[in-house]
mmCIF file as gemmi writes it, N, C-alpha and C atoms, coordinates in Angstrom:
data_model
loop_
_atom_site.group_PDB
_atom_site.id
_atom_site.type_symbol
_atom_site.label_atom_id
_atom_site.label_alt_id
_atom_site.label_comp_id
_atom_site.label_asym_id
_atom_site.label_entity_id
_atom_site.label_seq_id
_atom_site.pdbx_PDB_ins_code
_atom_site.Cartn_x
_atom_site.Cartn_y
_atom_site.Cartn_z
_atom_site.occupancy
_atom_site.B_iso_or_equiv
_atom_site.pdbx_formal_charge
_atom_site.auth_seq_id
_atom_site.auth_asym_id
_atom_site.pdbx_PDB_model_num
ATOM 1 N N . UNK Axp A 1 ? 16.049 -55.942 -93.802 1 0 ? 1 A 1
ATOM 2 C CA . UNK Axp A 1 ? 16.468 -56.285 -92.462 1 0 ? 1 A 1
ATOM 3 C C . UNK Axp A 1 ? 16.045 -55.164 -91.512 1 0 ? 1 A 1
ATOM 4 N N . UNK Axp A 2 ? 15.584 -55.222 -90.344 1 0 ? 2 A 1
ATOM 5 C CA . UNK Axp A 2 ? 15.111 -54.448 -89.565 1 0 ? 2 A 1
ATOM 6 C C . UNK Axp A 2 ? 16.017 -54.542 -88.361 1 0 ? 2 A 1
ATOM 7 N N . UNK Axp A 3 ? 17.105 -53.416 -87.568 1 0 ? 3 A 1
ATOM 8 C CA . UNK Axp A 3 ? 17.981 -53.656 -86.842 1 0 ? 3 A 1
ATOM 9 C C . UNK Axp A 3 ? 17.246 -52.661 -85.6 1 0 ? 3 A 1
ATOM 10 N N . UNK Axp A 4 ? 16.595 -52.846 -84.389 1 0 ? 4 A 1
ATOM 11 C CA . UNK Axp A 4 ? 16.254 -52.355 -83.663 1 0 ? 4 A 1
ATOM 12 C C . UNK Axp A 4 ? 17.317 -52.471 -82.404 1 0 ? 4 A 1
ATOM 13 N N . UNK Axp A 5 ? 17.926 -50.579 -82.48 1 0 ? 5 A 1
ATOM 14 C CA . UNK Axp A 5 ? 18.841 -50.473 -81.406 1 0 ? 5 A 1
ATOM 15 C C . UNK Axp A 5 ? 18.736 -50.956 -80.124 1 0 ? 5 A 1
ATOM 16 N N . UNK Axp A 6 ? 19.377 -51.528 -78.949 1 0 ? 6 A 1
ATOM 17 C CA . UNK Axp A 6 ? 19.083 -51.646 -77.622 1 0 ? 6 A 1
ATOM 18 C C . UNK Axp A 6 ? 19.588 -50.612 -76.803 1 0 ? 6 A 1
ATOM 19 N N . UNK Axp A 7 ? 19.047 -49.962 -75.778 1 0 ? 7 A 1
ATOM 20 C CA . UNK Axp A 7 ? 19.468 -48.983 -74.744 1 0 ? 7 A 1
ATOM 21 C C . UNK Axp A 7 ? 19.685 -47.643 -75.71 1 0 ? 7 A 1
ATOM 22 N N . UNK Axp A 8 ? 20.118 -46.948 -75.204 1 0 ? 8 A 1
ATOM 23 C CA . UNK Axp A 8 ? 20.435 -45.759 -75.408 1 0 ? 8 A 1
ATOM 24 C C . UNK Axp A 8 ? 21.196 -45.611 -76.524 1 0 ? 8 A 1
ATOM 25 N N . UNK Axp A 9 ? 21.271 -45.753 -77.768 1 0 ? 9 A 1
ATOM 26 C CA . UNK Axp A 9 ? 22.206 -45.952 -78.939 1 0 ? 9 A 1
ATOM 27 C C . UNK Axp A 9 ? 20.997 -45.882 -79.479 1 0 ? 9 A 1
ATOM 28 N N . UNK Axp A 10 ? 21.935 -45.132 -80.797 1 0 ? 10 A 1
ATOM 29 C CA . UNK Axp A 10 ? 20.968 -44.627 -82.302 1 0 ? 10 A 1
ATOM 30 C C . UNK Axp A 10 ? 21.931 -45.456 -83.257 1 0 ? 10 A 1
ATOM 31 N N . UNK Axp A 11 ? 20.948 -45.702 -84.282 1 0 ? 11 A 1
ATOM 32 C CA . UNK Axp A 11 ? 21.511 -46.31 -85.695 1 0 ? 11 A 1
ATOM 33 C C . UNK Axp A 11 ? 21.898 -45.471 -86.748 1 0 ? 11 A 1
ATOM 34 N N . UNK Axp A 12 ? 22.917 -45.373 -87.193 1 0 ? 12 A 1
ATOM 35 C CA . UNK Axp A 12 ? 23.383 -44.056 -87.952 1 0 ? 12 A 1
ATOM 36 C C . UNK Axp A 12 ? 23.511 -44.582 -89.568 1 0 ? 12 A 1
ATOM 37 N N . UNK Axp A 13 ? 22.75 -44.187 -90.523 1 0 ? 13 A 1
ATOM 38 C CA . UNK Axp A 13 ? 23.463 -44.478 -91.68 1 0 ? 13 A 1
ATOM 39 C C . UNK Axp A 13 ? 24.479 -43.096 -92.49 1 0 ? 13 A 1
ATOM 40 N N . UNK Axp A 14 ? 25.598 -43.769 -92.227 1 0 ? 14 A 1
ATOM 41 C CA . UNK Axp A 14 ? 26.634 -42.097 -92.609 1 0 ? 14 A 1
ATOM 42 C C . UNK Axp A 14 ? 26.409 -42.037 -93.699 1 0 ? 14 A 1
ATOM 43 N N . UNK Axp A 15 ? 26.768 -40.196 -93.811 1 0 ? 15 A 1
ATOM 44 C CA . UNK Axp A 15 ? 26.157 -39.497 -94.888 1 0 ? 15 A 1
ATOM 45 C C . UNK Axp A 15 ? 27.545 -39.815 -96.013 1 0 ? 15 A 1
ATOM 46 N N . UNK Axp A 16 ? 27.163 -39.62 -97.288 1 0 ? 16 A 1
ATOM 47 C CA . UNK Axp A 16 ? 28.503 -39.832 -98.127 1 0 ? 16 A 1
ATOM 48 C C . UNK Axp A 16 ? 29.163 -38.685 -97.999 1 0 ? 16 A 1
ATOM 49 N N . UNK Axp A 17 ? 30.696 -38.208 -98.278 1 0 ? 17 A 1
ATOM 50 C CA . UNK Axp A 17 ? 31.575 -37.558 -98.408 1 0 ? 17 A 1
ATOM 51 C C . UNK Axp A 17 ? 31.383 -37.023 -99.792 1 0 ? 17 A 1
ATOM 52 N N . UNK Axp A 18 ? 31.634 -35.614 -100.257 1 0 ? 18 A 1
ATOM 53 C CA . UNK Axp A 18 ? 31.36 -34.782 -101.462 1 0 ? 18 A 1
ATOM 54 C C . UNK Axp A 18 ? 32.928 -35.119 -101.816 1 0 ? 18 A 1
ATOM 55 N N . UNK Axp A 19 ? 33.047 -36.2 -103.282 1 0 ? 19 A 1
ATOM 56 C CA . UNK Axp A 19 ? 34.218 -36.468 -103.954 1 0 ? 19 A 1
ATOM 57 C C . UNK Axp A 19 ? 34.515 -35.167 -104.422 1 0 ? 19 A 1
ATOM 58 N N . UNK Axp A 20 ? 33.508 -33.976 -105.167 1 0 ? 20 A 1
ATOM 59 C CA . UNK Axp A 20 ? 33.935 -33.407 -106.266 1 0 ? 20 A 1
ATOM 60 C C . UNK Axp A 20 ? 33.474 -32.381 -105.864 1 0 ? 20 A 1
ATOM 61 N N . UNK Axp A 21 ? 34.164 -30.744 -105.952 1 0 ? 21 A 1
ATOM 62 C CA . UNK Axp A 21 ? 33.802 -29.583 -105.464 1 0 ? 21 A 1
ATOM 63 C C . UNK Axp A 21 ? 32.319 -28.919 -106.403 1 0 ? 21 A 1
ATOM 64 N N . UNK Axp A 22 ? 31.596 -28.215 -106.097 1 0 ? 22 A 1
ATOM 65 C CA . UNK Axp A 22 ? 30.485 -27.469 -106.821 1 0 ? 22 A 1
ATOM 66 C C . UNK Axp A 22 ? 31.286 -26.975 -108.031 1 0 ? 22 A 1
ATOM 67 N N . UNK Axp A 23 ? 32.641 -26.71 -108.256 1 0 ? 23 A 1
ATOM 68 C CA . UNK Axp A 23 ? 33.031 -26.083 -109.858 1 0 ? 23 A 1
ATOM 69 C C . UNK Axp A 23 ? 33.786 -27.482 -110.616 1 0 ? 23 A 1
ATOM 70 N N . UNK Axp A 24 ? 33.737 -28.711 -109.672 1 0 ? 24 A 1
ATOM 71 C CA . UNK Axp A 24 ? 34.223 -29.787 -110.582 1 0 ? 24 A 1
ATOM 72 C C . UNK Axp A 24 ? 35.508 -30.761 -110.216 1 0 ? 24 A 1
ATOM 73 N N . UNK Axp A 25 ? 35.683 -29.54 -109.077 1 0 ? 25 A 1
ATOM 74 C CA . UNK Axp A 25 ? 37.445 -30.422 -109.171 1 0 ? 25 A 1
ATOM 75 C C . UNK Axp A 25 ? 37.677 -31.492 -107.888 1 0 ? 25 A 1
ATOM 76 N N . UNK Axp A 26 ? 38.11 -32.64 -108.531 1 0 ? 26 A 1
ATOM 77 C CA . UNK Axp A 26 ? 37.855 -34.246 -107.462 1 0 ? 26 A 1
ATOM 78 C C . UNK Axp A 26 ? 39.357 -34.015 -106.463 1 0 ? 26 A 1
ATOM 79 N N . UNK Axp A 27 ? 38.136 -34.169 -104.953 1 0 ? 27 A 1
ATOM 80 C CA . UNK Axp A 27 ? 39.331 -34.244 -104.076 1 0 ? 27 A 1
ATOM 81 C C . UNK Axp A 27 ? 39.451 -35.703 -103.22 1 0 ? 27 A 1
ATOM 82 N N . UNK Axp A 28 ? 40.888 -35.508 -103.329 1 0 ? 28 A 1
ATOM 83 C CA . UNK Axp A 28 ? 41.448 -36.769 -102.772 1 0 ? 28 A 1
ATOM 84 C C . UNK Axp A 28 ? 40.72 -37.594 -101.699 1 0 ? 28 A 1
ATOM 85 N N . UNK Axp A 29 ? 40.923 -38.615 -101.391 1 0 ? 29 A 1
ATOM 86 C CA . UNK Axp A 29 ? 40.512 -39.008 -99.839 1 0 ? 29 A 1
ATOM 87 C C . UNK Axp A 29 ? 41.673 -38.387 -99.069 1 0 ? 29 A 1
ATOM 88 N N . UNK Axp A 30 ? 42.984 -38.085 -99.19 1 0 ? 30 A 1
ATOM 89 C CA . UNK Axp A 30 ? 44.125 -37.728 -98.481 1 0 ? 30 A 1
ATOM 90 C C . UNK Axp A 30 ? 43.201 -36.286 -97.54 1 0 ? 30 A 1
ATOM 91 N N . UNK Axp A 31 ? 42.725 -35.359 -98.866 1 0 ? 31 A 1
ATOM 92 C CA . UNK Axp A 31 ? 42.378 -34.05 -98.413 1 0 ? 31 A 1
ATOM 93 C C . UNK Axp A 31 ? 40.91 -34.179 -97.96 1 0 ? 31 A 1
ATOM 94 N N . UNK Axp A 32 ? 40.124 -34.582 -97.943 1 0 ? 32 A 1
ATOM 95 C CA . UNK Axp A 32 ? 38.352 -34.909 -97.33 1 0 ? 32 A 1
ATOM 96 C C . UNK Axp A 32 ? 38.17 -34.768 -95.675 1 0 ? 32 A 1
ATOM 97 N N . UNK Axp A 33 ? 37.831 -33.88 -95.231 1 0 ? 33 A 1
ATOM 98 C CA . UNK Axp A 33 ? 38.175 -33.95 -94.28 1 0 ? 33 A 1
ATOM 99 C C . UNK Axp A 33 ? 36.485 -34.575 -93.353 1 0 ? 33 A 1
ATOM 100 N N . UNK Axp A 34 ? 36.783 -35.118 -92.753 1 0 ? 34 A 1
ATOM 101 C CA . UNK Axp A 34 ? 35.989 -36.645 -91.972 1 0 ? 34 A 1
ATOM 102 C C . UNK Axp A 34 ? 34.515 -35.482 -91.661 1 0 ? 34 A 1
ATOM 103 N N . UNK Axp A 35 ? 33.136 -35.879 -91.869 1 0 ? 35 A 1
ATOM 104 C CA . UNK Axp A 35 ? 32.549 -35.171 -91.332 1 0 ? 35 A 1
ATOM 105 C C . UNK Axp A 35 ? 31.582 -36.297 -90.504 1 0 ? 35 A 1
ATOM 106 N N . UNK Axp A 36 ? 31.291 -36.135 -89.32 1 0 ? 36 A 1
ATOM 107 C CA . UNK Axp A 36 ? 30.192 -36.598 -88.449 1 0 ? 36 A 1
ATOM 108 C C . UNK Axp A 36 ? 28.764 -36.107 -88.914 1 0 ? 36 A 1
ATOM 109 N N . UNK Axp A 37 ? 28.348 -36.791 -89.6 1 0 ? 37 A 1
ATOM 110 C CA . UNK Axp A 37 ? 26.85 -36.478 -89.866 1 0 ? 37 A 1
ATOM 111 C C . UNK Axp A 37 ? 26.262 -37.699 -90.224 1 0 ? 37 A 1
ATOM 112 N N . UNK Axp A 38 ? 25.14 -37.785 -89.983 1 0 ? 38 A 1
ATOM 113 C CA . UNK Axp A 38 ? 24.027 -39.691 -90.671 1 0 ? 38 A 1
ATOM 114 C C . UNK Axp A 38 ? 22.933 -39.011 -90.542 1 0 ? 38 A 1
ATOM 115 N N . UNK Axp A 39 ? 22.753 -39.898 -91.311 1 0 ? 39 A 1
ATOM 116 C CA . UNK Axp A 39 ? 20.59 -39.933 -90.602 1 0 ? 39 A 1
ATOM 117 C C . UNK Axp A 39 ? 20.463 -41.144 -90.189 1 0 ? 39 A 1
ATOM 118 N N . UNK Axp A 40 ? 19.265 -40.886 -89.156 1 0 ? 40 A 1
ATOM 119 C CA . UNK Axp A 40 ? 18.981 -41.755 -87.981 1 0 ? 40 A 1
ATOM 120 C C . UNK Axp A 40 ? 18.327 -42.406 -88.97 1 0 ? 40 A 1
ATOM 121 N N . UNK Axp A 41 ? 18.416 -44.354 -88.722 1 0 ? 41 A 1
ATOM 122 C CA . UNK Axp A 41 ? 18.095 -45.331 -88.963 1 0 ? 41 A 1
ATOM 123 C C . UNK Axp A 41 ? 17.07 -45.975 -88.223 1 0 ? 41 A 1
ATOM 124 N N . UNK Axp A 42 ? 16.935 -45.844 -86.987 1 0 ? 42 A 1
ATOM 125 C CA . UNK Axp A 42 ? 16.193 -46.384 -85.775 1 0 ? 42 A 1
ATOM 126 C C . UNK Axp A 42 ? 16.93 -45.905 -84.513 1 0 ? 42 A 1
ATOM 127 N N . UNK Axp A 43 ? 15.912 -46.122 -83.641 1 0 ? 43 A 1
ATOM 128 C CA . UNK Axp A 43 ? 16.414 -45.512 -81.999 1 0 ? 43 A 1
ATOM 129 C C . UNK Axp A 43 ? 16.161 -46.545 -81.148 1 0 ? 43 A 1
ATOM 130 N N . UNK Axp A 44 ? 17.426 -46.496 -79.899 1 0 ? 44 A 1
ATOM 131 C CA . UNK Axp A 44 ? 16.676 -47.497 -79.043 1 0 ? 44 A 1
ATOM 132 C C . UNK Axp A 44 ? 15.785 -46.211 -77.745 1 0 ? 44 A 1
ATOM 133 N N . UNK Axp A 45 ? 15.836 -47.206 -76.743 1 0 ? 45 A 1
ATOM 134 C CA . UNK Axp A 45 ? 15.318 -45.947 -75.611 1 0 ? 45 A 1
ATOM 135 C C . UNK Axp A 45 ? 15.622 -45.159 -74.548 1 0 ? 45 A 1
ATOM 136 N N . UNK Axp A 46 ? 15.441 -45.017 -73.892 1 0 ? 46 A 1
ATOM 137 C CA . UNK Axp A 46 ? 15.716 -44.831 -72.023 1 0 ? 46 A 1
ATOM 138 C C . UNK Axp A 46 ? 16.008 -45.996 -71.862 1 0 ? 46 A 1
ATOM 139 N N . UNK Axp A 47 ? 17.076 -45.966 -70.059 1 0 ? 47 A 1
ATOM 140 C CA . UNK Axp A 47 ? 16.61 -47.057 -69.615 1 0 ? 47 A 1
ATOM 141 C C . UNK Axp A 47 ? 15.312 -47.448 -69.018 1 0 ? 47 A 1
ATOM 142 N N . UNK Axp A 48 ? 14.527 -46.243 -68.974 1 0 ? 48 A 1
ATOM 143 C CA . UNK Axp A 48 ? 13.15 -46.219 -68.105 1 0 ? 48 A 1
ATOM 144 C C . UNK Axp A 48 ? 11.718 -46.424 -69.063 1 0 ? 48 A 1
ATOM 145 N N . UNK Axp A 49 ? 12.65 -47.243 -70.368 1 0 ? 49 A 1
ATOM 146 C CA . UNK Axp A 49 ? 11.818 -47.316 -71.592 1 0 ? 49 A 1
ATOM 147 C C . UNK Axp A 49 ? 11.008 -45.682 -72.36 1 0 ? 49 A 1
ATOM 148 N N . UNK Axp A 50 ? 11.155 -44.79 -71.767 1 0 ? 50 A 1
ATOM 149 C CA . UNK Axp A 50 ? 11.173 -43.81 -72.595 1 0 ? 50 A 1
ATOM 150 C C . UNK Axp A 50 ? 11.758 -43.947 -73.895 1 0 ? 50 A 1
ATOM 151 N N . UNK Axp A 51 ? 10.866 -43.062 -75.245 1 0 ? 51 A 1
ATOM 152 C CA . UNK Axp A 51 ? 11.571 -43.07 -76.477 1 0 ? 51 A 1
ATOM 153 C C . UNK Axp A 51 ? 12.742 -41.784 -76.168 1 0 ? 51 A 1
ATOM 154 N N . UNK Axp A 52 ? 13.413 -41.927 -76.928 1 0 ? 52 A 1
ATOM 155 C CA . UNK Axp A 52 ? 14.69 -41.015 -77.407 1 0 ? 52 A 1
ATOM 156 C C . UNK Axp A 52 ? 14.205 -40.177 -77.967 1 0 ? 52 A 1
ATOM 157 N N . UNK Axp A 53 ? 14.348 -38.454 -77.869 1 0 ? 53 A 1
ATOM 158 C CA . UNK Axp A 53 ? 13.688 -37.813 -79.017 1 0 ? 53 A 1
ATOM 159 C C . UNK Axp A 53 ? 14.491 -37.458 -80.289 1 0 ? 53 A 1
ATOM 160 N N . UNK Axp A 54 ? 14.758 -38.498 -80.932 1 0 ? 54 A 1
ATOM 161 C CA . UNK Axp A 54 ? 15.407 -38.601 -82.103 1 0 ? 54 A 1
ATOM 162 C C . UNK Axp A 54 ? 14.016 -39.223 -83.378 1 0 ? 54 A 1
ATOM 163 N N . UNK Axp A 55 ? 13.954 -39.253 -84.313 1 0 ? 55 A 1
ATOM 164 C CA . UNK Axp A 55 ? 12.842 -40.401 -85.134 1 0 ? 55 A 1
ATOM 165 C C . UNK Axp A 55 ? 14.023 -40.745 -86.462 1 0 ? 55 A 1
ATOM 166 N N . UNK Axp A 56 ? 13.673 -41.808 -87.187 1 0 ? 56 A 1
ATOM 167 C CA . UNK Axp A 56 ? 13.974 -42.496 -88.361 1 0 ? 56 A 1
ATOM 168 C C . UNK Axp A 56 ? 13.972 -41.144 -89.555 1 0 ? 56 A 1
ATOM 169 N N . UNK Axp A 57 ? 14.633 -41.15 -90.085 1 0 ? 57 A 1
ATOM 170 C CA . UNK Axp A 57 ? 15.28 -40.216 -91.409 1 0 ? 57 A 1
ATOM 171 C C . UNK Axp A 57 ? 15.778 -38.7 -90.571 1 0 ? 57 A 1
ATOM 172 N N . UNK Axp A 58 ? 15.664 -38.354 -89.735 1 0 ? 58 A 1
ATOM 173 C CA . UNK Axp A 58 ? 16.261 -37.192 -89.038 1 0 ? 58 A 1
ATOM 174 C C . UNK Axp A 58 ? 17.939 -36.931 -89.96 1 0 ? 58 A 1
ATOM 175 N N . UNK Axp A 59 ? 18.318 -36.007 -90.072 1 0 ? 59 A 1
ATOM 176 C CA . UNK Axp A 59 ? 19.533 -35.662 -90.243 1 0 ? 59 A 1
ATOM 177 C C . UNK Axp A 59 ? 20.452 -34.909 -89.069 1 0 ? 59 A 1
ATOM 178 N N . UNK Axp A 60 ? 21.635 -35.659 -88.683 1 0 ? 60 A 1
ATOM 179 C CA . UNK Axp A 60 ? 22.057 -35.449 -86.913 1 0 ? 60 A 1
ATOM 180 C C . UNK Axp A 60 ? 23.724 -35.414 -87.532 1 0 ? 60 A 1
ATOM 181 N N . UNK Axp A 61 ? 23.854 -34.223 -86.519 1 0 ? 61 A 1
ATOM 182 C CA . UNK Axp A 61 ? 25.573 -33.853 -86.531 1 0 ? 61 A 1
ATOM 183 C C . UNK Axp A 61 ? 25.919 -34.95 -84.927 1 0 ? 61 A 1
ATOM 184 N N . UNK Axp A 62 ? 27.133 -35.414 -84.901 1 0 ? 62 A 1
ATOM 185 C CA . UNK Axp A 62 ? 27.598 -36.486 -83.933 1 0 ? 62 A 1
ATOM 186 C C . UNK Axp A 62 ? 28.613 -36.459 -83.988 1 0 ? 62 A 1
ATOM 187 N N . UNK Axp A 63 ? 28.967 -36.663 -82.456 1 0 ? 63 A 1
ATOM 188 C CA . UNK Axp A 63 ? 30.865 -36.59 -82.347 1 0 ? 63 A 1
ATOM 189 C C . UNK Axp A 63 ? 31.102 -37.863 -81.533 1 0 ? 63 A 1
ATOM 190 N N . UNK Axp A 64 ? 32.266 -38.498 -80.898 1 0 ? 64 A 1
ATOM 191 C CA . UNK Axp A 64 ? 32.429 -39.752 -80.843 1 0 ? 64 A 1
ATOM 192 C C . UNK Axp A 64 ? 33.014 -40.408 -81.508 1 0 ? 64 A 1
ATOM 193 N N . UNK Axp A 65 ? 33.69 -41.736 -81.252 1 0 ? 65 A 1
ATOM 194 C CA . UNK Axp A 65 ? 34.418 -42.87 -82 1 0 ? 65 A 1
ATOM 195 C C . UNK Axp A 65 ? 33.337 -43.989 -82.179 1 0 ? 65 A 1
ATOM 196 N N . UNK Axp A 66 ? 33.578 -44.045 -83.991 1 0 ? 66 A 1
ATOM 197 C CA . UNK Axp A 66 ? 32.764 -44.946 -84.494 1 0 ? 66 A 1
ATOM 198 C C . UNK Axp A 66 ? 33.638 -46.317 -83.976 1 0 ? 66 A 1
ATOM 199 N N . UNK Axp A 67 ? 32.967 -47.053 -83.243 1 0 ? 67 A 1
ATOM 200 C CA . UNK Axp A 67 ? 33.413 -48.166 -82.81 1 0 ? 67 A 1
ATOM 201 C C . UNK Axp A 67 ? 32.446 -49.522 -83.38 1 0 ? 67 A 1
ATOM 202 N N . UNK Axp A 68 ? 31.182 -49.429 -83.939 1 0 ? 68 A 1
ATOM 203 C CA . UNK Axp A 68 ? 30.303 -50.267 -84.055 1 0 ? 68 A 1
ATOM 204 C C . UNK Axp A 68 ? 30.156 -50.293 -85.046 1 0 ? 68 A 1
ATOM 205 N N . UNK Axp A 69 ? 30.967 -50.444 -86.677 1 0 ? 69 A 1
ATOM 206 C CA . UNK Axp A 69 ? 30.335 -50.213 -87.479 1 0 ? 69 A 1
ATOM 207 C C . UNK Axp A 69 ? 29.533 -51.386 -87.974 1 0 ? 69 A 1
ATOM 208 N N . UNK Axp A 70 ? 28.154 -51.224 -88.819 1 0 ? 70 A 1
ATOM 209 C CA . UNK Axp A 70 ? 27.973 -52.527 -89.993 1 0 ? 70 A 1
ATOM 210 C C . UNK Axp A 70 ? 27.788 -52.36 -90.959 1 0 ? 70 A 1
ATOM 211 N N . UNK Axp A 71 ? 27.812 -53.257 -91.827 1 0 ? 71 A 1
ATOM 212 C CA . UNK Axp A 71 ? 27.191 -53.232 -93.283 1 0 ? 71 A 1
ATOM 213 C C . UNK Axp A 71 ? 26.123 -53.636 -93.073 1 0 ? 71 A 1
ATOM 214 N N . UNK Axp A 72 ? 25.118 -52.554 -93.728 1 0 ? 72 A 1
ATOM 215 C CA . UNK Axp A 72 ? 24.015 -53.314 -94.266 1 0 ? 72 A 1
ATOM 216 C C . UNK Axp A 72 ? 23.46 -53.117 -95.666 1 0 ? 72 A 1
ATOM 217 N N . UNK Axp A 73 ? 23.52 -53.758 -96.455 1 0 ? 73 A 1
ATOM 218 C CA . UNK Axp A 73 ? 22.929 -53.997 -98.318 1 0 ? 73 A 1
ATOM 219 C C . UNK Axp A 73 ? 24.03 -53.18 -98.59 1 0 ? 73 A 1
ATOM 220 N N . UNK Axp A 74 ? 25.051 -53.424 -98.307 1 0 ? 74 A 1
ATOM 221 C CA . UNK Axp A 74 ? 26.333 -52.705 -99.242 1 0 ? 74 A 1
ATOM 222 C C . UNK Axp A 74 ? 26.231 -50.884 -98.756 1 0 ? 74 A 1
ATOM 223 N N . UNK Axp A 75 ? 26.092 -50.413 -97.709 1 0 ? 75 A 1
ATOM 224 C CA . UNK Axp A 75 ? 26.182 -49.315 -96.949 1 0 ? 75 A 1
ATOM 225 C C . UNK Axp A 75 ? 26.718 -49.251 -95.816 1 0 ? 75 A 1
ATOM 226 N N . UNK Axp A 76 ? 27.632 -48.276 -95.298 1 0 ? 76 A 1
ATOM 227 C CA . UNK Axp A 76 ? 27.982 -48.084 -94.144 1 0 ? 76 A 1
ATOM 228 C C . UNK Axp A 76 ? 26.817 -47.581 -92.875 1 0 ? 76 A 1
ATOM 229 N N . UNK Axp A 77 ? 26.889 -48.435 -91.363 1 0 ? 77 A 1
ATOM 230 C CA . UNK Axp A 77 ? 25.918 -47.669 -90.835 1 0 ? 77 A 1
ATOM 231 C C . UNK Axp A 77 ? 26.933 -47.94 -89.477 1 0 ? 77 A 1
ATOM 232 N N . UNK Axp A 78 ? 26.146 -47.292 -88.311 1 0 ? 78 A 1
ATOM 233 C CA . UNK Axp A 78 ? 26.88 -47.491 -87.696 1 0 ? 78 A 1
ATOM 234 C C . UNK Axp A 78 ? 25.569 -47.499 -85.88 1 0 ? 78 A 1
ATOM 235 N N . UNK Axp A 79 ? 26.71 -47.807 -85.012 1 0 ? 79 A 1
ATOM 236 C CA . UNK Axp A 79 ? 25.446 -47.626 -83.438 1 0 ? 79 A 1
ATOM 237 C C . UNK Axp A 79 ? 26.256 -46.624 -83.067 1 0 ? 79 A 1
ATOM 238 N N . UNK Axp A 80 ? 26.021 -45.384 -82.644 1 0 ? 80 A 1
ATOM 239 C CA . UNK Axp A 80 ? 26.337 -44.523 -81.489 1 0 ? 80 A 1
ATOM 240 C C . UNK Axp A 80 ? 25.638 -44.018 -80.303 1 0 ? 80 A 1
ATOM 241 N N . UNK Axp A 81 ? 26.227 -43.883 -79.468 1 0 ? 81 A 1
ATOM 242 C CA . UNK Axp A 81 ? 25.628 -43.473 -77.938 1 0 ? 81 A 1
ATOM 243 C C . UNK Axp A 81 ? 24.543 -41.938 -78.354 1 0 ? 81 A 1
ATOM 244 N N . UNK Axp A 82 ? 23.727 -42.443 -77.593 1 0 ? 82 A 1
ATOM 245 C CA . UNK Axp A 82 ? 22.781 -41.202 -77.855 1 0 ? 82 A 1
ATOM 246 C C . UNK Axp A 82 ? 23.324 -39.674 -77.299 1 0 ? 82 A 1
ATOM 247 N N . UNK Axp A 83 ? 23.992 -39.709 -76.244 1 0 ? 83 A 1
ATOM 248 C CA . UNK Axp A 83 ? 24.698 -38.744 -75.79 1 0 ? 83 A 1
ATOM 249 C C . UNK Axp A 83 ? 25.772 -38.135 -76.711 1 0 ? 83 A 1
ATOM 250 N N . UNK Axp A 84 ? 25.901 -38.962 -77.32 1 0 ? 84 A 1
ATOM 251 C CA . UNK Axp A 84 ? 27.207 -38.316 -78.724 1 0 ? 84 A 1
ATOM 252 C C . UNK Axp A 84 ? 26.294 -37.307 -80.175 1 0 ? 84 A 1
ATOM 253 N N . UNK Axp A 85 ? 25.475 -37.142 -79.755 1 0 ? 85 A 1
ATOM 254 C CA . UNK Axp A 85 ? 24.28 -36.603 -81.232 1 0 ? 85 A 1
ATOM 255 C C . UNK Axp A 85 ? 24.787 -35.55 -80.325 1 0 ? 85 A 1
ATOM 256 N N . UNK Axp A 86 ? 24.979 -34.175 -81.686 1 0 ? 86 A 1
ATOM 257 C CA . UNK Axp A 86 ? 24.906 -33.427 -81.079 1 0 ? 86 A 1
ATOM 258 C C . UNK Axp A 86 ? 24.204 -32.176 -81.188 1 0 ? 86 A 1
ATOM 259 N N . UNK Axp A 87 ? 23.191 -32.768 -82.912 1 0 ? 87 A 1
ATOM 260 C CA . UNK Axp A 87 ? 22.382 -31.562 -82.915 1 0 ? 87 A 1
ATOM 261 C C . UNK Axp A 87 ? 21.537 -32.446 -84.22 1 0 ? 87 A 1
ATOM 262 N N . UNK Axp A 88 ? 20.267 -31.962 -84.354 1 0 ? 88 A 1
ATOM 263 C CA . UNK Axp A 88 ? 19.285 -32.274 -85.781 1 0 ? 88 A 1
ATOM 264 C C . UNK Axp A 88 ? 19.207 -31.289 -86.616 1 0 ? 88 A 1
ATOM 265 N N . UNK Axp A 89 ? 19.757 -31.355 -87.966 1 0 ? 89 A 1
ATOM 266 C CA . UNK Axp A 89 ? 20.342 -30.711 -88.962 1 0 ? 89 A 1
ATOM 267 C C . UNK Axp A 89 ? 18.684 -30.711 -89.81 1 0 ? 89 A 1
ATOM 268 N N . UNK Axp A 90 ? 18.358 -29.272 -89.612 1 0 ? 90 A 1
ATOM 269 C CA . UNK Axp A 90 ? 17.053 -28.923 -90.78 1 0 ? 90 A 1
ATOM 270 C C . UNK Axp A 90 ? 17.029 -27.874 -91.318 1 0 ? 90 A 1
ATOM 271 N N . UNK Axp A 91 ? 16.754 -27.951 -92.329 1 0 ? 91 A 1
ATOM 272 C CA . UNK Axp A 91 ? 16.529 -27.71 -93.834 1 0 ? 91 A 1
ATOM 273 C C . UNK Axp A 91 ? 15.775 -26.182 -93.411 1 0 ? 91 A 1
């Protein structure tokens, strides 16, 4: 399926949550504490049709209320306002 954002919104597929610490020990969902991070899925644009300078597989820290979520093939993804990215996470 190919979901091409409209306006100013990025497609987020969220990153998974680390169940189990680096020495082994599984933490709760109670204690996990929520992290804002995805990689970009697709971008929409400007309103002046400019691209977004975001691209497809980017890794992006984001703040904001997930309000849009979907499934797609059994994954969480989500639309957020492009103004809510708040940085590209590299390696």
């Amino acid at each position: 399926m190919i979901i091409r954002p409209i306006g100013e919104r990025v497609l987020i597929k969220s990153v998974k949550k680390a169940e189990v610490t680096e020495s082994g020990i599984y933490i709760p969902d109670s204690a996990q504490k929520e992290k804002n991070e995805g990689l970009v899925v697709a971008v929409g644009t400007f309103e002046d049709g400019k691209e977004l300078p975001l691209k497809p597989g980017e890794h992006v820290l984001y703040s904001g209320y997930r309000s849009d979520e979907i499934d797609v093939d059994g994954e969480l993804h989500m639309f957020i306002d492009f103004k809510d990215v708040l940085a590209v996470v590299e390696n």
